[in-house]
N, CA, C and O of each residue as an XYZ file, in Angstrom:
320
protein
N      99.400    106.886    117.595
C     100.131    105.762    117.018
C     101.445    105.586    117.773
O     101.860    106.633    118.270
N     102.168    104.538    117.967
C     103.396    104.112    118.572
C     104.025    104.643    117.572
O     103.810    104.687    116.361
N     105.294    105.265    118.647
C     106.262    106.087    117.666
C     107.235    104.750    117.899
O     107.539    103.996    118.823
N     107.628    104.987    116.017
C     108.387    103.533    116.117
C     109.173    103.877    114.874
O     108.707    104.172    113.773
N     110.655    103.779    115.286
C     111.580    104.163    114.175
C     112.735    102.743    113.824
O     113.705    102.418    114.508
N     112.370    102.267    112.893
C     113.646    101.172    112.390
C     114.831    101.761    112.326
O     115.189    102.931    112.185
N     115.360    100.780    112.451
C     117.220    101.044    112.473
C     117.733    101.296    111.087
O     117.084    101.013    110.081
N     118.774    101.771    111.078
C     119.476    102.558    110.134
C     119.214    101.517    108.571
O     119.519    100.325    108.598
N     118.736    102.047    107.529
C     119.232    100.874    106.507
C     117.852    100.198    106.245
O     117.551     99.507    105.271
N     117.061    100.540    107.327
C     114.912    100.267    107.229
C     114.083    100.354    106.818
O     114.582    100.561    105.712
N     112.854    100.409    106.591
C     111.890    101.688    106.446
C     110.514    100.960    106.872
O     110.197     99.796    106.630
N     109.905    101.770    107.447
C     108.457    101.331    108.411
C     107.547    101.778    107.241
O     107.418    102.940    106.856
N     106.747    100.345    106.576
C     105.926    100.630    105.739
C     104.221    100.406    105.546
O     104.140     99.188    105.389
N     102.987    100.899    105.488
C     101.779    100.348    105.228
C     101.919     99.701    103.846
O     102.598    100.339    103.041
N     101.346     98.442    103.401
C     101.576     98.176    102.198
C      99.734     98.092    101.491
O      98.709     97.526    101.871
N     100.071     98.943    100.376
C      98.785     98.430     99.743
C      97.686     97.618     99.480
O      98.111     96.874     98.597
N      96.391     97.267     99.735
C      95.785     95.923     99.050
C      96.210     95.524     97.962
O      96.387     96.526     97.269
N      96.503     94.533     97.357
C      96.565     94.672     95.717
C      95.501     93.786     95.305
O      95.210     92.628     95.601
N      95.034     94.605     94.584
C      93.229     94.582     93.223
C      93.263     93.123     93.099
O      94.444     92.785     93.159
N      92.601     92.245     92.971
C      92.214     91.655     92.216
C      91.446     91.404     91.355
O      91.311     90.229     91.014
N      90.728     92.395     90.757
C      90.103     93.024     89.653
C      90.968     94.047     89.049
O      91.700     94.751     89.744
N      90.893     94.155     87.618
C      90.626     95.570     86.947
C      89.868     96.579     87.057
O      88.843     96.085     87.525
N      89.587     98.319     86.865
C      88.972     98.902     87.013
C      87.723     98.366     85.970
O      86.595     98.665     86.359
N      87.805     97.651     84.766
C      87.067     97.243     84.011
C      85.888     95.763     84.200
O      84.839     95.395     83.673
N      86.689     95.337     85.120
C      86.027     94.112     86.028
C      86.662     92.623     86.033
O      86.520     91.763     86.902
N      87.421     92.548     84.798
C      88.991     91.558     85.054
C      89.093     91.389     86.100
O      89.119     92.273     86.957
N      89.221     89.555     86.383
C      89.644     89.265     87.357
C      91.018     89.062     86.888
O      91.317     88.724     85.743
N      91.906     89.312     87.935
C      93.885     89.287     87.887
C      93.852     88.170     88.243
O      93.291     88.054     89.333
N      94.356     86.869     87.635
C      95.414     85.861     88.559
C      96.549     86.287     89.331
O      97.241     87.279     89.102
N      96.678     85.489     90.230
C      97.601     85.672     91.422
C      99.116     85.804     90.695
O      99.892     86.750     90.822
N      99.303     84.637     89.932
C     100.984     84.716     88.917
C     100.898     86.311     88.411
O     101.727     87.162     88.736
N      99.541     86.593     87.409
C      99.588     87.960     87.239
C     100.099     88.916     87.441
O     100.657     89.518     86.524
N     100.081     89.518     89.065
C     100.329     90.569     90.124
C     101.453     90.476     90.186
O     101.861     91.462     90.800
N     102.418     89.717     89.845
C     103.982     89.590     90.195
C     104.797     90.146     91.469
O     104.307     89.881     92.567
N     106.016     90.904     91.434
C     106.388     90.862     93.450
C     106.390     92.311     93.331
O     106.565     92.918     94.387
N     106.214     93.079     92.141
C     106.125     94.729     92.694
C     105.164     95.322     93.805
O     103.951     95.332     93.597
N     105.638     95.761     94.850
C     104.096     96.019     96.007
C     104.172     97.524     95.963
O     105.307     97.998     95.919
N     103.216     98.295     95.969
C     103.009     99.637     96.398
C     102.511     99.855     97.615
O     101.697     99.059     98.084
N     103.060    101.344     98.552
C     102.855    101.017     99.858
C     103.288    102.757    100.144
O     103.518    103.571     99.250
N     103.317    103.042    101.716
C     102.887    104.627    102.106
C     104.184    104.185    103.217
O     104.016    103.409    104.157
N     105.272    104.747    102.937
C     106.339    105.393    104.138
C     105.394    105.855    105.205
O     104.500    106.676    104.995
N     105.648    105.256    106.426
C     104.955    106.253    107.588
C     106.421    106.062    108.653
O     106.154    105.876    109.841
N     107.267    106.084    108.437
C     108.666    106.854    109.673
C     109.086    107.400    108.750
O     108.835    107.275    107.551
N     109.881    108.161    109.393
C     111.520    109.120    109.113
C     111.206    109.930    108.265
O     110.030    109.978    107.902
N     112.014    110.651    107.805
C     112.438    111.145    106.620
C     111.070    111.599    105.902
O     110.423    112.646    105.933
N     110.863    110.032    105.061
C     110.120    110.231    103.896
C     108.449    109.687    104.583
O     107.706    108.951    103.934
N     108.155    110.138    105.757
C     107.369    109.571    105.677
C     105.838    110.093    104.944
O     105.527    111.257    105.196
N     105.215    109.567    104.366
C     103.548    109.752    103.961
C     104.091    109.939    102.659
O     103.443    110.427    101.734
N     105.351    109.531    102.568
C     105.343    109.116    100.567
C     104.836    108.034     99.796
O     103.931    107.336    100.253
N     105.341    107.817     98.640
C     104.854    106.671     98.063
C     105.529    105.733     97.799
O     106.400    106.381     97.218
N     105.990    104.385     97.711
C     106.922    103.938     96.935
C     106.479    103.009     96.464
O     105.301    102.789     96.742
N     107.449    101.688     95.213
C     107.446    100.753     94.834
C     108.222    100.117     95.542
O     108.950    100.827     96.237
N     108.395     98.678     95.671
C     109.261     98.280     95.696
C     109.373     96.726     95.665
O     108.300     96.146     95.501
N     110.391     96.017     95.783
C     110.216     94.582     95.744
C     110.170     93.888     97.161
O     111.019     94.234     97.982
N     109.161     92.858     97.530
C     109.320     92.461     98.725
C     110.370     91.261     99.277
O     110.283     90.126     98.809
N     111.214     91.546    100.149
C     112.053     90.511     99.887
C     111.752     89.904    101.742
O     110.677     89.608    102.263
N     113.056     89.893    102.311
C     112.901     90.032    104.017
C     112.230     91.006    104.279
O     112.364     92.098    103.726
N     111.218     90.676    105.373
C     110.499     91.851    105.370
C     110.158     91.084    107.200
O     110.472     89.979    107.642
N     109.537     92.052    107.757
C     108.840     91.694    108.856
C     107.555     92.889    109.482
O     107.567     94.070    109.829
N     106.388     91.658    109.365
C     105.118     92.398    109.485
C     104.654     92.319    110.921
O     105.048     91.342    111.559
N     104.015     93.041    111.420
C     103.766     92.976    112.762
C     102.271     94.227    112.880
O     102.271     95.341    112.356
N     101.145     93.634    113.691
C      99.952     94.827    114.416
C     100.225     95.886    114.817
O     100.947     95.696    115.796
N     100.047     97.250    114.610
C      99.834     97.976    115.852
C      98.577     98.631    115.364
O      98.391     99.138    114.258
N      97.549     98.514    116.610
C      96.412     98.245    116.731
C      96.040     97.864    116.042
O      96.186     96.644    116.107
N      95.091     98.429    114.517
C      94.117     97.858    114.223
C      94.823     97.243    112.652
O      94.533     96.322    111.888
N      95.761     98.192    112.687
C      96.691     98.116    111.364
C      97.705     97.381    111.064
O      98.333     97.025    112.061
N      98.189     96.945    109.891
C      99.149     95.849    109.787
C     100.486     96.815    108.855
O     100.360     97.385    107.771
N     101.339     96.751    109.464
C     102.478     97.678    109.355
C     103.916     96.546    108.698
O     103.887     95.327    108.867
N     104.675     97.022    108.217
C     106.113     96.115    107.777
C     107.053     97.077    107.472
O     106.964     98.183    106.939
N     108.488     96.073    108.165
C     109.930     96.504    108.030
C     110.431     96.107    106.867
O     110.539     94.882    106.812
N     110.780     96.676    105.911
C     111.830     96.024    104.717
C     112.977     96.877    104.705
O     113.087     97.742    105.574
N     113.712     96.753    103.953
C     115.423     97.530    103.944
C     115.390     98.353    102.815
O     114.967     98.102    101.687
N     115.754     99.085    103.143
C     115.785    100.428    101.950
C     116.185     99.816    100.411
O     115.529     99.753     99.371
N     117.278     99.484    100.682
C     117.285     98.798     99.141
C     116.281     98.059     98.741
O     116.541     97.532     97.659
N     115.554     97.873     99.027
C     114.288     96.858     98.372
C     113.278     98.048     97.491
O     112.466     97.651     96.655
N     113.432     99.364     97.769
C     112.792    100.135     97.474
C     113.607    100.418     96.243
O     114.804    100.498     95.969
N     111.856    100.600     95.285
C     112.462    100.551     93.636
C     112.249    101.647     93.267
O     112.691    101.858     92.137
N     111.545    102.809     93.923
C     110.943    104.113     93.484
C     110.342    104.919     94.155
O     109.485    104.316     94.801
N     110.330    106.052     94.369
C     109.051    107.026     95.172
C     108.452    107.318     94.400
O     108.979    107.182     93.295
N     107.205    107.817     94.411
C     105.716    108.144     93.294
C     105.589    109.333     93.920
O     104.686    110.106     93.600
């Protein structure tokens, strides 16, 4: 993988699919899902944790096959 570290104040994130089903078979409306995203730290520090957080500025970009994003630490609402 490209070693790739954001600048101070960053964090290099995979972000989750989010369900559009229930485990029960509910389909979710889109309003539903609201802006909380769950997603896997892969730089620095914390990486291969968990977090919440809200998506605000963000910037998504390929490397290879995977779709990766920059958001700013403060956007982060929690580690799991």
């Amino acid at each position: 993988m490209l070693q790739f570290n954001p600048v101070k104040g960053k964090v290099l994130i995979r972000k989750d699919k989010m369900e559009d089903t229930t485990a029960s078979g509910i389909l979710i409306g889109k309003s539903s899902t609201g802006r909380c995203v769950t997603a896997e730290v892969v730089s620095g520090e914390r990486a291969g944790e968990r977090i919440v957080f809200t998506p605000g500025i963000s910037n998504a970009f390929d490397v290879g096959s995977e779709q990766l994003t920059v958001i700013f630490e403060y956007d982060i609402i929690a580690y799991l």
